[in-house]
Backbone as CSV, one residue per row, in Angstrom:
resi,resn,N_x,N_y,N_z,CA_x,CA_y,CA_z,C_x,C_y,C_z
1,UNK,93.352,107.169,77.138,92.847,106.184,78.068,92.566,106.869,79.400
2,UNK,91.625,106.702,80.167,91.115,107.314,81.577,91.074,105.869,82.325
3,UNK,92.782,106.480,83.051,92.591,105.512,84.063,91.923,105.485,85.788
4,UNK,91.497,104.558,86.483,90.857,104.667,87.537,91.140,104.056,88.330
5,UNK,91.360,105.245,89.614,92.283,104.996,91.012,91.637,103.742,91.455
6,UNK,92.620,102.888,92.205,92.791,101.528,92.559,92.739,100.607,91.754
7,UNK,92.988,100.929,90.075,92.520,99.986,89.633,93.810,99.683,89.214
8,UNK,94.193,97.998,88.466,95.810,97.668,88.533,95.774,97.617,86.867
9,UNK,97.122,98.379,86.541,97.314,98.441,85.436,99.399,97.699,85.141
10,UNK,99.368,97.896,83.751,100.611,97.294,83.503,101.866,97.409,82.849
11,UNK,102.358,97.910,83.055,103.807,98.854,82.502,104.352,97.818,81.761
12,UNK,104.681,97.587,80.005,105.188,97.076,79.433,106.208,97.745,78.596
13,UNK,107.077,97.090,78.522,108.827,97.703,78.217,109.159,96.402,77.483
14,UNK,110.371,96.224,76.826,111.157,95.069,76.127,112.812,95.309,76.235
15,UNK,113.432,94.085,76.411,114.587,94.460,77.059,115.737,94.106,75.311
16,UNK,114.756,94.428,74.050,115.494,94.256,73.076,114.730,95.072,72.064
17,UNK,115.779,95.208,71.089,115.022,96.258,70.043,114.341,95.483,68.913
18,UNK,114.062,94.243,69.123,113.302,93.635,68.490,111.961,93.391,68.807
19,UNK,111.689,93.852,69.979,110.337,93.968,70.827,109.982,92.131,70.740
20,UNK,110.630,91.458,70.784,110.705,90.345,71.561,110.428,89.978,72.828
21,UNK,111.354,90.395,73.810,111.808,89.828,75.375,110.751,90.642,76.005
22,UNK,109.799,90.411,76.551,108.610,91.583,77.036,109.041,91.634,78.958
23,UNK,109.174,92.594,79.392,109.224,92.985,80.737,107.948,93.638,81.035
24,UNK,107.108,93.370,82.245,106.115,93.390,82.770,106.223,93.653,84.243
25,UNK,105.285,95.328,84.483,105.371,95.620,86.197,103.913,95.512,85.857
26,UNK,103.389,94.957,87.228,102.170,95.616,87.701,102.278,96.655,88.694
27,UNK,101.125,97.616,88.177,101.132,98.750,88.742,99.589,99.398,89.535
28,UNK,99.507,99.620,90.462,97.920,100.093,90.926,98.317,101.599,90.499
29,UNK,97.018,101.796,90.359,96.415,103.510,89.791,96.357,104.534,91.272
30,UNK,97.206,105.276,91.415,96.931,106.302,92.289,96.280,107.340,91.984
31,UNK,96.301,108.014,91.268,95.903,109.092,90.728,96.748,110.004,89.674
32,UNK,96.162,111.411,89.143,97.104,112.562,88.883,97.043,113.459,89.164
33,UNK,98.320,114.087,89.199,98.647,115.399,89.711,98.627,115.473,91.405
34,UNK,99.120,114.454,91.774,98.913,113.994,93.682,99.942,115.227,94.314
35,UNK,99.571,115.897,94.986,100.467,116.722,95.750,100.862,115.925,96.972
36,UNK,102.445,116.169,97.467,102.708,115.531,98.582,103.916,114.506,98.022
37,UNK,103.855,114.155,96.713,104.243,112.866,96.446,105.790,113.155,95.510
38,UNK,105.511,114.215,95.242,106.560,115.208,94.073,107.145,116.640,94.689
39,UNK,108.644,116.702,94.328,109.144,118.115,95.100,108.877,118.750,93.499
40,UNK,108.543,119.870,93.362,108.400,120.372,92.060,107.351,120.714,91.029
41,UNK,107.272,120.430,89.752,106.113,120.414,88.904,105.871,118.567,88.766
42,UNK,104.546,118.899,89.138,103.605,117.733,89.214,102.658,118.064,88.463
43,UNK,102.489,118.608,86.836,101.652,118.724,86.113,101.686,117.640,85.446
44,UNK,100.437,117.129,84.993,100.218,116.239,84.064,100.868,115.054,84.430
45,UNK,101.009,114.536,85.107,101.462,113.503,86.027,100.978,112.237,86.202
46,UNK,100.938,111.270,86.313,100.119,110.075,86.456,100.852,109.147,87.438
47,UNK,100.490,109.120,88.733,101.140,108.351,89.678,100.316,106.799,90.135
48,UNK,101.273,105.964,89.881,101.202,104.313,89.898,101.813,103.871,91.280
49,UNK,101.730,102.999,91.696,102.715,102.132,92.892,102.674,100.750,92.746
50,UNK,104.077,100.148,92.495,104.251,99.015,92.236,103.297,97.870,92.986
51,UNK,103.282,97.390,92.461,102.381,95.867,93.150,103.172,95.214,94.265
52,UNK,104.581,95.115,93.542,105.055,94.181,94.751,105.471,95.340,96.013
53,UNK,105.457,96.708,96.072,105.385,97.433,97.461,104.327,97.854,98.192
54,UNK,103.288,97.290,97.065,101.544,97.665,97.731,101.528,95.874,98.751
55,UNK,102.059,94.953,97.894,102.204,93.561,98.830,102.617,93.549,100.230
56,UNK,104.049,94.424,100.095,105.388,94.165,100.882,104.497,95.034,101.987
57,UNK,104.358,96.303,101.357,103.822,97.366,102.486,102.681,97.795,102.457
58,UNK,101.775,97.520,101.898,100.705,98.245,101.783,100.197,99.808,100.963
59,UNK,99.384,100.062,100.519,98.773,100.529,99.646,98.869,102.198,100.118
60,UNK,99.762,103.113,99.005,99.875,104.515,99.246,98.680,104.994,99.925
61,UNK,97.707,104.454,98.929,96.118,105.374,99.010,95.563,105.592,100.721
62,UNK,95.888,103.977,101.451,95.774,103.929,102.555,96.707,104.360,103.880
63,UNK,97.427,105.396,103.499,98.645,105.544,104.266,99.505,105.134,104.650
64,UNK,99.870,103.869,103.728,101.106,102.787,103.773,102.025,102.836,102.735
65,UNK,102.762,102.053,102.365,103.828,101.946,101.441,104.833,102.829,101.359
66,UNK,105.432,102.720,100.449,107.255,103.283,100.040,107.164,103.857,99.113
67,UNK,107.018,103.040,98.080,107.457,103.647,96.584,106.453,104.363,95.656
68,UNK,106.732,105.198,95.126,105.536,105.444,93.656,106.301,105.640,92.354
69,UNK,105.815,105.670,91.612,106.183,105.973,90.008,105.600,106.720,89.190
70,UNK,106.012,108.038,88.593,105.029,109.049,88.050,105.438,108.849,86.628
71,UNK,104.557,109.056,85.836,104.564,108.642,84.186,103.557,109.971,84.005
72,UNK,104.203,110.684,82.251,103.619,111.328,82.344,102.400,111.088,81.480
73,UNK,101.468,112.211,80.769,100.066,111.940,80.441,99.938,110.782,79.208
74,UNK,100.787,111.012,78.980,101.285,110.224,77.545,101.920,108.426,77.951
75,UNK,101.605,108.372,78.818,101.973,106.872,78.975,101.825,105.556,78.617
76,UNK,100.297,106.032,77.758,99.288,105.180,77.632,100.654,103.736,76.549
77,UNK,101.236,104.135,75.914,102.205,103.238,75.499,103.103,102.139,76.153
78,UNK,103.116,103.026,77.194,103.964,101.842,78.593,102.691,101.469,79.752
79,UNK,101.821,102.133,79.871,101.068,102.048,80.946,99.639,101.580,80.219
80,UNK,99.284,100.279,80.775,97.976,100.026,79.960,97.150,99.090,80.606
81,UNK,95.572,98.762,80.365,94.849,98.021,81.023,95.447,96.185,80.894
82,UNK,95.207,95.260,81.561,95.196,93.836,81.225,94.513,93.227,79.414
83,UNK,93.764,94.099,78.569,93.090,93.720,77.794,94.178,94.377,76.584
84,UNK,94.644,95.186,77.131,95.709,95.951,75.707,97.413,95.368,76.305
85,UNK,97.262,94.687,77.277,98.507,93.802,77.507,98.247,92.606,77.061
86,UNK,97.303,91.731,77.090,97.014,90.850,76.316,97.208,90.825,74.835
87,UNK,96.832,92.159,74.069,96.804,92.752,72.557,98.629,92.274,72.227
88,UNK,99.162,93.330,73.044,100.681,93.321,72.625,101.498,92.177,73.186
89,UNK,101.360,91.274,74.034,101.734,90.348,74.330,101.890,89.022,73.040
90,UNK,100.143,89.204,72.441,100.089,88.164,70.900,100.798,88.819,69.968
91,UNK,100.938,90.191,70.031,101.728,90.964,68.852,103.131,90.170,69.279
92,UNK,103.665,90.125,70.581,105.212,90.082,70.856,105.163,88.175,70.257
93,UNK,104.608,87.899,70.353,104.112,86.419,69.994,104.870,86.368,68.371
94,UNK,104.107,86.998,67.777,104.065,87.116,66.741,105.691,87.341,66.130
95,UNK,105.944,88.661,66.770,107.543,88.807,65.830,108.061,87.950,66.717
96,UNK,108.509,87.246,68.099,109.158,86.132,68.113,109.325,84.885,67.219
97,UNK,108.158,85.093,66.639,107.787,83.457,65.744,108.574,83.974,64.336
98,UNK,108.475,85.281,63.874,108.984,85.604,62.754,110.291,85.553,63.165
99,UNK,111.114,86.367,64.434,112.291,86.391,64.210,113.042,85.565,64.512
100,UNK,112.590,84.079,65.080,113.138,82.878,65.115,113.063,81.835,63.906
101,UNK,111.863,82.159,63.163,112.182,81.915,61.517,113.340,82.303,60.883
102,UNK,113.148,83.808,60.913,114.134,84.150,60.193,115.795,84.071,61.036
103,UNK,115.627,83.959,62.008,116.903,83.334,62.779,117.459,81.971,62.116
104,UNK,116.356,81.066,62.469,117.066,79.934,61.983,116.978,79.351,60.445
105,UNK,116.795,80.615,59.275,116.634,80.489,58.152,118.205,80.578,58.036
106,UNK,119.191,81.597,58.349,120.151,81.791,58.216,121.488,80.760,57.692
């Protein structure tokens, strides 16, 4: 996936191993490989900044804010557009409906 600076993307995680309970950051696109932002190796890097500190404080890109988050090239699994969060969201749909079947088959 080629993502593109300023554009807001969405970190999806699940807080169960049933991929049920879906946890959701929004994240704006900074760039990769940002020097300045990392003490160390900053190869292959992909740096995000939360939504709610681009709100609170304003936007890295513009010389504001606090926080960032580096993921590396391989993120594309946690880090994804609104259209492939939509995808896995009906997937999480899905085994909820199965595993509350089979929950209350028991």
């Amino acid at each position: 996936m080629e993502y593109i600076v300023g554009e807001m993307y969405f970190c999806l995680k699940y807080y169960d191993d049933f991929l049920c309970l879906p946890s959701i950051e929004p994240l704006l696109y900074l760039g990769k490989n940002l020097q300045g932002f990392h003490e160390g190796k900053i190869e292959d890097e992909l740096y995000f900044q939360r939504l709610e500190d681009v709100h609170n404080n304003g936007c890295i890109l513009a010389g504001k804010g606090k926080r960032i988050d580096s993921f590396d090239l391989d993120c594309e699994i946690l880090v994804m557009s609104l259209e492939r969060l939509n995808e896995q969201l009906l997937l999480c749909i899905e085994r909820q409906r199965k595993y509350l079947m089979f929950s209350s088959n028991r």
